[in-house]
MIDO-595813 format. One record per residue: residue number from 1; x, y, z of N, C-alpha, C in turn. Coordinates in steps of 0.1 Angstrom, whole numbers, plus 2048, in hexadecimal, padded with zeros to 3 digits. Example, Ala and Ser with C-alpha at 12.3 -4.5 7.8 and 13.67 -1.06 7.14 Angstrom:
<1,<884,7C7,84E>,<87B,7D3,84E>,<884,7DF,84E>>
<2,<880,7EA,847>,<889,7F5,847>,<881,800,84F>>
// end
This chain:
<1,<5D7,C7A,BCB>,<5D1,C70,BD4>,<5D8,C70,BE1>>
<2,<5E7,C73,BE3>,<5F0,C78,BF0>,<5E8,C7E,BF8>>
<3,<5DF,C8E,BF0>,<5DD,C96,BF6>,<5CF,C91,BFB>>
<4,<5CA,C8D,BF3>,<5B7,C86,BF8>,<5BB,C7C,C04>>
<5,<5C5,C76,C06>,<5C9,C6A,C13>,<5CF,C70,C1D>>
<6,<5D3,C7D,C1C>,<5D7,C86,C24>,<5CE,C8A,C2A>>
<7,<5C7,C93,C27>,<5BC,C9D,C2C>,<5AC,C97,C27>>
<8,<5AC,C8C,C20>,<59C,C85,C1B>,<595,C8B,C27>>
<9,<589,C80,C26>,<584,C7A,C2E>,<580,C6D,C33>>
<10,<57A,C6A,C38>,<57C,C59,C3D>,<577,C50,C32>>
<11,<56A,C51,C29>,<568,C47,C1D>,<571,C44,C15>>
<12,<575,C3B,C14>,<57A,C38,C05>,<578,C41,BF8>>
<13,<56C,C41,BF4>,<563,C46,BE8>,<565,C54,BEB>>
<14,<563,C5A,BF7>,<56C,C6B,BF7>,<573,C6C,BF7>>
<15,<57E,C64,BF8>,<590,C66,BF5>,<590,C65,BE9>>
<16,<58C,C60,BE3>,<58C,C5D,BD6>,<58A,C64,BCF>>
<17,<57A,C6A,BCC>,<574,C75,BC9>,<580,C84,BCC>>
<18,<581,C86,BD6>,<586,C91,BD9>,<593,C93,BD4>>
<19,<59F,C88,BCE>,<5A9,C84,BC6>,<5AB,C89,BBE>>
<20,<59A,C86,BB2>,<59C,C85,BA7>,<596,C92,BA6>>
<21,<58E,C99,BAC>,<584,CAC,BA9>,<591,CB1,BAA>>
<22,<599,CAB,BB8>,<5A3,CB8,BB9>,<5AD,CB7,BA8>>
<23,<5AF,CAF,BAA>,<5B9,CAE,B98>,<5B4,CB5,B92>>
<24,<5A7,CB0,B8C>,<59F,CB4,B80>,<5A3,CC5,B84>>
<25,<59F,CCA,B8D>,<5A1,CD5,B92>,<5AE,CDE,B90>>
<26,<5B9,CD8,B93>,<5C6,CDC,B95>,<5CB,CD9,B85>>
<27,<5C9,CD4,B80>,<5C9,CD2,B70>,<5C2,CE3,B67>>
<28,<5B8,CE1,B6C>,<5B0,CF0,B64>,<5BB,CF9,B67>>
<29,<5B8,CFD,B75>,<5BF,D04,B79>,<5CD,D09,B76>>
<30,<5D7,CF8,B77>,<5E5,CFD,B6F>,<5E4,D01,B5E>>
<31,<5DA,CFE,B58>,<5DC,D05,B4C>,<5D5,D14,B4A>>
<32,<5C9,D19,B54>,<5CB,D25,B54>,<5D6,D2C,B55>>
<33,<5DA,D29,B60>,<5E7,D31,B68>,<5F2,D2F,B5E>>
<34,<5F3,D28,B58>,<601,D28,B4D>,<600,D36,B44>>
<35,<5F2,D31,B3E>,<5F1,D40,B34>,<5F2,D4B,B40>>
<36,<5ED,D52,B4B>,<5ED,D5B,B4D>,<5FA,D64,B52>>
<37,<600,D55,B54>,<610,D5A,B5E>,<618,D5B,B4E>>
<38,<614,D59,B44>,<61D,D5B,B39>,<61B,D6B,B32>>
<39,<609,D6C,B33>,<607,D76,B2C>,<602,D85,B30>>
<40,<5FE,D7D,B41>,<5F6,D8B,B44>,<5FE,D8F,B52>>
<41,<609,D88,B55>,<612,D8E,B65>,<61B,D96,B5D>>
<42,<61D,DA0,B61>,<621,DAE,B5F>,<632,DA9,B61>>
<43,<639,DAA,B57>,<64B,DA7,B54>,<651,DB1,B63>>
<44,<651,DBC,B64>,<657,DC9,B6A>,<65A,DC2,B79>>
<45,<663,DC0,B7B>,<66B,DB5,B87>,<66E,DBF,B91>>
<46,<66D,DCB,B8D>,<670,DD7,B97>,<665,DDF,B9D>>
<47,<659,DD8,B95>,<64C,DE2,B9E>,<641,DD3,BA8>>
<48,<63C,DD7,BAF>,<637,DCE,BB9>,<62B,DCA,BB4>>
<49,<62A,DCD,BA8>,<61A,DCC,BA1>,<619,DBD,B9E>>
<50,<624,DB5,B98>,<620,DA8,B95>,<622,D9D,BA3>>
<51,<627,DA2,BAC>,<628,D9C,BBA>,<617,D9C,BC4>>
<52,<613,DA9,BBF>,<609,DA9,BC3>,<5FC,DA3,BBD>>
<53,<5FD,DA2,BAD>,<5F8,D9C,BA6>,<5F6,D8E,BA9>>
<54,<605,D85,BA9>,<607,D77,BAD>,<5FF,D77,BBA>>
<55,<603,D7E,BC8>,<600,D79,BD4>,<5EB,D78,BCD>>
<56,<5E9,D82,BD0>,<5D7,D84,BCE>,<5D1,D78,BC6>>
<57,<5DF,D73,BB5>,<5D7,D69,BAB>,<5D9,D5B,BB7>>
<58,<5E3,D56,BC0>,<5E4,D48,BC6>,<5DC,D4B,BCF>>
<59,<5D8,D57,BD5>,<5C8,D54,BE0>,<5BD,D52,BDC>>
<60,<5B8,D58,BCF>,<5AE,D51,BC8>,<5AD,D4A,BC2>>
<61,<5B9,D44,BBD>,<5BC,D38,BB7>,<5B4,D2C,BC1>>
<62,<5C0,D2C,BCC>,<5BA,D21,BD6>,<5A9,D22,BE0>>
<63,<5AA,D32,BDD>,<598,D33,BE3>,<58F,D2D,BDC>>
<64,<594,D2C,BCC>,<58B,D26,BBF>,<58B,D19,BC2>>
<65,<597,D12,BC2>,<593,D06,BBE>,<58E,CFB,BC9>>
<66,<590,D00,BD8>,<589,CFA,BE4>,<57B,CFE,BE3>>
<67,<576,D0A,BE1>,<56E,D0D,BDF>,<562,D03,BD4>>
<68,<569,D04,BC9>,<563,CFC,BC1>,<55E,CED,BC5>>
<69,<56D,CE5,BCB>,<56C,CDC,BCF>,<562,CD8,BDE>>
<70,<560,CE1,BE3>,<558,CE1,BED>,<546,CDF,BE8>>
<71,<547,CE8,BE0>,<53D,CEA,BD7>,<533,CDD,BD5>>
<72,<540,CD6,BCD>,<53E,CC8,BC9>,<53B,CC1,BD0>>
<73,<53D,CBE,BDD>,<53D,CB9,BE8>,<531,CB9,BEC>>
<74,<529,CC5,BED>,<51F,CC7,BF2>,<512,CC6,BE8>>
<75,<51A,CC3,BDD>,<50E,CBC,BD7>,<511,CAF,BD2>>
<76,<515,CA6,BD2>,<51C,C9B,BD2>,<51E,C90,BDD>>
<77,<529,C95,BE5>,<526,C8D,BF0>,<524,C95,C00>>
<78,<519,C99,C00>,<511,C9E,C0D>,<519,C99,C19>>
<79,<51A,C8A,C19>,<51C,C86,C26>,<52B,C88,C2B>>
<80,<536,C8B,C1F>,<542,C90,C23>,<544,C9F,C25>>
<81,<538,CAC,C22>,<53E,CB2,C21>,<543,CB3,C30>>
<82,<53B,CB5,C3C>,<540,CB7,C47>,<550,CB3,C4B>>
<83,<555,CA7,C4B>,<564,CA3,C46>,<56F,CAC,C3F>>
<84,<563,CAD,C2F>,<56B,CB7,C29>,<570,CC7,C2E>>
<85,<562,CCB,C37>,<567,CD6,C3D>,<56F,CDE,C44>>
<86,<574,CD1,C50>,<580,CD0,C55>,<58A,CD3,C51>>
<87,<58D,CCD,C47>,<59C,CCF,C3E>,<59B,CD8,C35>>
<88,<595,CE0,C35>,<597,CEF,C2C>,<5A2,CF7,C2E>>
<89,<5A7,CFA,C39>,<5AE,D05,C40>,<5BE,CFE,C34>>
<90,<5BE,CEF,C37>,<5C7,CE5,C36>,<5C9,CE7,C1E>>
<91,<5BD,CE3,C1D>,<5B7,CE4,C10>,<5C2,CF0,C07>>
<92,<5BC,CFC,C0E>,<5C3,D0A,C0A>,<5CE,D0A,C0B>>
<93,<5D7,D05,C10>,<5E7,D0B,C17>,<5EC,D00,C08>>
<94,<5E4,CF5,C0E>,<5EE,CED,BFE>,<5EB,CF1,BF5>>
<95,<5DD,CF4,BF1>,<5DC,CFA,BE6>,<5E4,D08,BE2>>
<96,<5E9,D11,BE7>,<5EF,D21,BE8>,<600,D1A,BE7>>
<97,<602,D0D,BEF>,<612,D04,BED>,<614,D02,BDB>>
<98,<608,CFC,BD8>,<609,CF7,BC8>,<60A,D00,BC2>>
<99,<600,D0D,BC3>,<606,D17,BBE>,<610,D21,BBB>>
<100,<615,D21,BC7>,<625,D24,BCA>,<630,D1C,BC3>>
<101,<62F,D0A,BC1>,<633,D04,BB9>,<633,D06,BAA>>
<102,<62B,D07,BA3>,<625,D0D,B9A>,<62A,D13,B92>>
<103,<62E,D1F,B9B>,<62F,D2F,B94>,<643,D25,B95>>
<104,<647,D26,B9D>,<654,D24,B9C>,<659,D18,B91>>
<105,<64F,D13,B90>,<656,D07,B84>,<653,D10,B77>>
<106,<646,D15,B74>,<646,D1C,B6C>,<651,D2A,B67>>
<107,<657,D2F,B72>,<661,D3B,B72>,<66B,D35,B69>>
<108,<66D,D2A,B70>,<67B,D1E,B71>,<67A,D1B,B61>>
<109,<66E,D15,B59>,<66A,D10,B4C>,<66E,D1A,B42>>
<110,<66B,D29,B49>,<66B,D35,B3E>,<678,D3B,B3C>>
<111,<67F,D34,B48>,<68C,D39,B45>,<694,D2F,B3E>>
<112,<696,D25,B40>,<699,D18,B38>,<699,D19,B29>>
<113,<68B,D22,B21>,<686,D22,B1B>,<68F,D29,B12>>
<114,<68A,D3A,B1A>,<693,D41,B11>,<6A5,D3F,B10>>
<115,<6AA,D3A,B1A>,<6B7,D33,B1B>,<6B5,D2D,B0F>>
<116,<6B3,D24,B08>,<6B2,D18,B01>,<6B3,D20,AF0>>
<117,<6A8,D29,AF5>,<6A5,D31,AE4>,<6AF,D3A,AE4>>
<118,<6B6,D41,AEF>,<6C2,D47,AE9>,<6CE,D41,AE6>>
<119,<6CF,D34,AEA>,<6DA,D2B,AE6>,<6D8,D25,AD3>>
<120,<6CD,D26,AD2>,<6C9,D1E,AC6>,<6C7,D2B,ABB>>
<121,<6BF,D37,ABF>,<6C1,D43,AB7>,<6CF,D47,AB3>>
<122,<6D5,D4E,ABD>,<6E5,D52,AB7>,<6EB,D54,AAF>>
<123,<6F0,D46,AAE>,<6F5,D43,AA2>,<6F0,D3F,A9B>>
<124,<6E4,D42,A94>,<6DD,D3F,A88>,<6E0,D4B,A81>>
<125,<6E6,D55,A8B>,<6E2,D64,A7D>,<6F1,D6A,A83>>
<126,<6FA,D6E,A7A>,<705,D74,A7D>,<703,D83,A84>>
<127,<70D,D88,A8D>,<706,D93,A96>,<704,DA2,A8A>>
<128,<6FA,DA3,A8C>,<6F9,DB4,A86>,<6F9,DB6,A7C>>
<129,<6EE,DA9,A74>,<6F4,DAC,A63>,<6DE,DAC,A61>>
<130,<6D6,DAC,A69>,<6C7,DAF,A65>,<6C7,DBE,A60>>
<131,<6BE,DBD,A58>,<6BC,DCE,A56>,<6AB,DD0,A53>>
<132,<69F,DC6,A59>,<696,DC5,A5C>,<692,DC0,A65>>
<133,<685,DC0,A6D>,<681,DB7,A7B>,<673,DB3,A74>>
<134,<66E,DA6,A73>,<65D,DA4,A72>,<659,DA1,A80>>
<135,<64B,DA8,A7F>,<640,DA5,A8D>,<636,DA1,A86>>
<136,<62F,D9C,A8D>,<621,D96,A89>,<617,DA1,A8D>>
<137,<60C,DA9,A82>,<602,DB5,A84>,<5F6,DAF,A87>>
<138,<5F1,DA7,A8E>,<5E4,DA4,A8C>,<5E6,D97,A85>>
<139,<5E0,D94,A79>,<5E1,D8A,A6D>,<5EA,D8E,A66>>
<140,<5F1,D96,A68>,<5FE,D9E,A5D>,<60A,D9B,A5F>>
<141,<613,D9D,A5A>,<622,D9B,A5D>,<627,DA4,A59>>
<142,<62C,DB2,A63>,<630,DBE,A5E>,<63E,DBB,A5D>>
<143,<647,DC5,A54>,<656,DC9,A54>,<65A,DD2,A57>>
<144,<662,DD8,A61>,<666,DE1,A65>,<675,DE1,A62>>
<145,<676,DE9,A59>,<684,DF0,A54>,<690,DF2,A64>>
<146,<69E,DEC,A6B>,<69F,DF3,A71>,<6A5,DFE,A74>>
<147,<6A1,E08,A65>,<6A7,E14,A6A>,<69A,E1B,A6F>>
<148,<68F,E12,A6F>,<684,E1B,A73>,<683,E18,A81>>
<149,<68A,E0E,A8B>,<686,E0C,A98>,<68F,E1A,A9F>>
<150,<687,E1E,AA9>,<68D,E29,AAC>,<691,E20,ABA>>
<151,<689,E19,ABF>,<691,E13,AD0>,<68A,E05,ACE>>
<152,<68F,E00,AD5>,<68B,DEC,ADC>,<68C,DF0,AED>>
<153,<67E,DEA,AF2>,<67E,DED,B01>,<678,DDC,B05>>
<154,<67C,DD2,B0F>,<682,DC8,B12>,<66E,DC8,B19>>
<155,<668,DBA,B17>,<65A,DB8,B1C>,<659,DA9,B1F>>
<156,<661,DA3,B2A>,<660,D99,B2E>,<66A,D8F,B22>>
<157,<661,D84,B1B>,<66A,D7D,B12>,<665,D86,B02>>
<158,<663,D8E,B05>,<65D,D9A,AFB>,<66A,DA5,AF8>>
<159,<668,DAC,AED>,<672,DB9,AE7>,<663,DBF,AE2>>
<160,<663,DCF,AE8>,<65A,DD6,AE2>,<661,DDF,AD9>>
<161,<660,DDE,AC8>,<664,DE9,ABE>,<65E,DF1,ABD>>
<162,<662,E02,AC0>,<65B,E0A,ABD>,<660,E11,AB1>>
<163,<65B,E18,AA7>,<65D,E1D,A9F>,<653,E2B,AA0>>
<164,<655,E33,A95>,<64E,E43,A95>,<643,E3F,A93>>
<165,<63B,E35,A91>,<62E,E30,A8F>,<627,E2C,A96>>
<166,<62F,E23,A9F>,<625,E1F,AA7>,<62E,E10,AB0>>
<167,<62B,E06,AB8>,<637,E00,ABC>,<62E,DEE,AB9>>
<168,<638,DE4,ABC>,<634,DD3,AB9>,<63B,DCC,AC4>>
<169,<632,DC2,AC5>,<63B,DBB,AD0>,<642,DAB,AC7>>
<170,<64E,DA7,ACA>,<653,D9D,AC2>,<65B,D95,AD0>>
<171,<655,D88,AC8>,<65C,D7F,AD6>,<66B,D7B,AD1>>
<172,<670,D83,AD8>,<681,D83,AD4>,<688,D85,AE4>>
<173,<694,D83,AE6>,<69A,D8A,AF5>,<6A1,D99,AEE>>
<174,<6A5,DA0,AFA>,<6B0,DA9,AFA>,<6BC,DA5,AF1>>
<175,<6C3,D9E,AFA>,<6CE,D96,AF4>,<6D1,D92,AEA>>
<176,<6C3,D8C,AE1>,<6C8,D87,AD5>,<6C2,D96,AC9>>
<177,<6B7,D9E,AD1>,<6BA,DA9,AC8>,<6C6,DAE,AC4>>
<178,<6CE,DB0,ACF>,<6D7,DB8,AD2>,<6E2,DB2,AC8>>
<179,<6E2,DA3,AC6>,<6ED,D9F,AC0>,<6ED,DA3,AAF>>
<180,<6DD,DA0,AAF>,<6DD,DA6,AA0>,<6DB,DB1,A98>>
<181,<6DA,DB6,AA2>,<6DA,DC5,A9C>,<6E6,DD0,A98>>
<182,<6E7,DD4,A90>,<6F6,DDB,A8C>,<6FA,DE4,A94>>
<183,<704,DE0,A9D>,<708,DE8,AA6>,<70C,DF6,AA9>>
<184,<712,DF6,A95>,<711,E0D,A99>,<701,E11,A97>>
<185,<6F7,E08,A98>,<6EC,E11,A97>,<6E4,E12,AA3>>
<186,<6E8,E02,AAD>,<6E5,E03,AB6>,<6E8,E01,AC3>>
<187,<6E8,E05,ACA>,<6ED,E06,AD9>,<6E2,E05,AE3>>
<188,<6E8,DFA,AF0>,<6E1,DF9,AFD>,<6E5,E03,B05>>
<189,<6D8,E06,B07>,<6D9,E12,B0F>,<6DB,E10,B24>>
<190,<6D3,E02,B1F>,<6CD,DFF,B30>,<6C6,DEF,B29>>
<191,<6C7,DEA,B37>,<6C6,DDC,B39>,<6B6,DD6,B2E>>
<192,<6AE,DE3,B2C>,<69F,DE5,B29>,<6A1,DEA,B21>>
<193,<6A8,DEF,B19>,<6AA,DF4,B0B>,<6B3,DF9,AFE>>
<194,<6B2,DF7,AF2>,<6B9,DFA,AEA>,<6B5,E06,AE1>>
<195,<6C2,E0C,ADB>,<6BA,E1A,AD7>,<6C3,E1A,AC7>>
<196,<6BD,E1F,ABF>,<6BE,E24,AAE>,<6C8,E2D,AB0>>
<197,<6D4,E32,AB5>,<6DC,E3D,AB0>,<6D9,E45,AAA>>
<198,<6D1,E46,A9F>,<6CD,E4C,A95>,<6C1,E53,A97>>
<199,<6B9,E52,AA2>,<6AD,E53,AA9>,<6B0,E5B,AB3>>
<200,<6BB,E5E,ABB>,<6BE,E64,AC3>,<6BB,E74,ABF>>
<201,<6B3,E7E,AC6>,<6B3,E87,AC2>,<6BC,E94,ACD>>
<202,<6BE,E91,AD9>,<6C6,E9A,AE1>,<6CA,E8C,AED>>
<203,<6D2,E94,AF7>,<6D6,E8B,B01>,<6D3,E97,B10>>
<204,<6CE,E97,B15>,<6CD,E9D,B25>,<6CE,E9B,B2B>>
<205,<6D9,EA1,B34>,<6DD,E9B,B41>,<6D8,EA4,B51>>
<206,<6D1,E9B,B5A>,<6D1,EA1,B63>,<6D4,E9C,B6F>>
<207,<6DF,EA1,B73>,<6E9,EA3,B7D>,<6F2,E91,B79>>
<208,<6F2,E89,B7F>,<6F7,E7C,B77>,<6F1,E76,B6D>>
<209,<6E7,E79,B6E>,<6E0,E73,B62>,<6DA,E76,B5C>>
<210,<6D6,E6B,B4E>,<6DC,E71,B40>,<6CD,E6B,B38>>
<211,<6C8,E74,B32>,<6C1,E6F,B2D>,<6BE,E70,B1E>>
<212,<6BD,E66,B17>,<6B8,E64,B05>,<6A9,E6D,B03>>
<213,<6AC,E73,AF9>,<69C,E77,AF6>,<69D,E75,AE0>>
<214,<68F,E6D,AE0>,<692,E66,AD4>,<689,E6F,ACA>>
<215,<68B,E6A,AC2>,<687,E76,AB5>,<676,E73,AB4>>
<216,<670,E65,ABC>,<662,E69,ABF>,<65D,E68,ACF>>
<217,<663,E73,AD5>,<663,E75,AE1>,<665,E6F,AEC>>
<218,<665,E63,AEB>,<66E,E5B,AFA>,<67C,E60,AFD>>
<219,<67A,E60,B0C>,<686,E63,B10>,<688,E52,B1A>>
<220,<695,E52,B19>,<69A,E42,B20>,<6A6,E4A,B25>>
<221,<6A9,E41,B2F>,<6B2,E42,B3A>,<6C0,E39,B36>>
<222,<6CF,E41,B37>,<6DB,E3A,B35>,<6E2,E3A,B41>>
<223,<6E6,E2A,B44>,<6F2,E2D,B4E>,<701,E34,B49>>
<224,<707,E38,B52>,<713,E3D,B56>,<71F,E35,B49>>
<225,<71A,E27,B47>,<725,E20,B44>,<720,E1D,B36>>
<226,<712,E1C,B36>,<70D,E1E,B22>,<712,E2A,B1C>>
<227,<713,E35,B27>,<711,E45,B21>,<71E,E44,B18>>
<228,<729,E3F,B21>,<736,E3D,B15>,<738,E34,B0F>>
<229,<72E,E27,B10>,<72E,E21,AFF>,<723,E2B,AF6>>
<230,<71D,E31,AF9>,<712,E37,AEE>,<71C,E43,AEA>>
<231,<728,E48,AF1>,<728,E58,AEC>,<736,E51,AE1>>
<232,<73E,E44,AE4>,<744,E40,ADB>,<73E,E3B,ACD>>
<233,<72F,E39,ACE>,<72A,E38,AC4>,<727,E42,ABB>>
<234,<722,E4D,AC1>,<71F,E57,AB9>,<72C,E63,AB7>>
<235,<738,E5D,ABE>,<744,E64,AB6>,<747,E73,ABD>>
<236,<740,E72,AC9>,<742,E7C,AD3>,<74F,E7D,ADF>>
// end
């Protein structure tokens, strides 16, 4: 209602009106955008793809819902839209602001979040004593043995397990994989993943760097400072 007394128009009944569309509006809208910033913005913090994604989704975000709301206007109340037209330029900028808001409370929420579950997971399970992982298959609930994971690679609030089979995604962090998993079997390689020891099938190095190649063909990248926890592990 701030925003309709700000930028309205001179009626009453279009301040009003325009109040409550824009809500109703910004309501849909914040529950689209929750699912998609959860499931469909790309984790990878280091490629420009989900920056470019965000900028392009808050332009059509806010082109949508003025749009819409204009819409409404023009069939509705006729005699404001002229009024309403004016304040478009005005319209967008807040609208692309809330968006910007938005995404940051939501960042803020997700981090909180997982903070919270690894404080409460932890210590439920003593470190390094699982010797299975379940994922959910569809309607199924598979078990993965873990002498069968050959690597864990880090997918937002996600762990992707791959095995010789095929790979699953399980909502777990790095961190608390890492705690539970038995540690001569497995080792962090890099900030994005953990590897089976036992899986390892050579190590190659070119020129400083060092790379894992697994017994079903990925190769992953080791820093300088893993390479000598990993070669202590394997007794080299």
């Amino acid at each position: 209602m701030i925003y309709a007394l700000l930028v309205g128009e001179q009626s009453i009944a279009c301040r009003v009106a325009d109040g409550l569309i824009y809500t109703v509006l910004l309501f849909i809208a914040g529950n689209l955008l929750w699912n998609i910033f959860r499931f469909a913005i790309p984790s990878k913090r280091e490629s420009i793809y989900p920056y470019m994604i965000l900028f392009t989704l808050s332009v059509v975000i806010s082109v949508l819902i003025v749009g819409i709301e204009s819409f409404v206007f023009y069939l509705c109340f006729p005699d404001c839209l002229k009024d309403f037209a004016h304040t478009i330029p005005i319209r967008l900028f807040i609208t692309w602001l809330l968006f910007v808001i938005f995404r940051l409370y939501h960042t803020s929420y997700r981090t909180e979040e997982k903070n919270q579950s690894q404080v409460v997971e932890t210590p439920s399970v003593p470190p390094g004593i699982i010797d299975r992982i379940t994922v959910r298959n569809g309607n199924n609930i598979k078990i993965i043995p873990i002498n069968d994971i050959v690597f864990l690679r880090a997918d937002g609030d996600y762990v992707d397990i791959y095995t010789n089979e095929g790979h699953w995604l399980k909502e777990q962090t790095m961190k608390y994989s890492e705690y539970v998993l038995p540690p001569a079997h497995f080792v962090r390689t890099h900030r994005s993943y953990i590897v089976n020891i036992h899986h390892i099938r050579r190590i190659e190095r070119y020129g400083e760097q060092q790379l894992i190649v697994l017994t079903n063909g990925e190769k992953i990248k080791i820093s300088n400072a893993r390479y000598q926890i990993l070669k202590q592990r394997l007794g080299l």
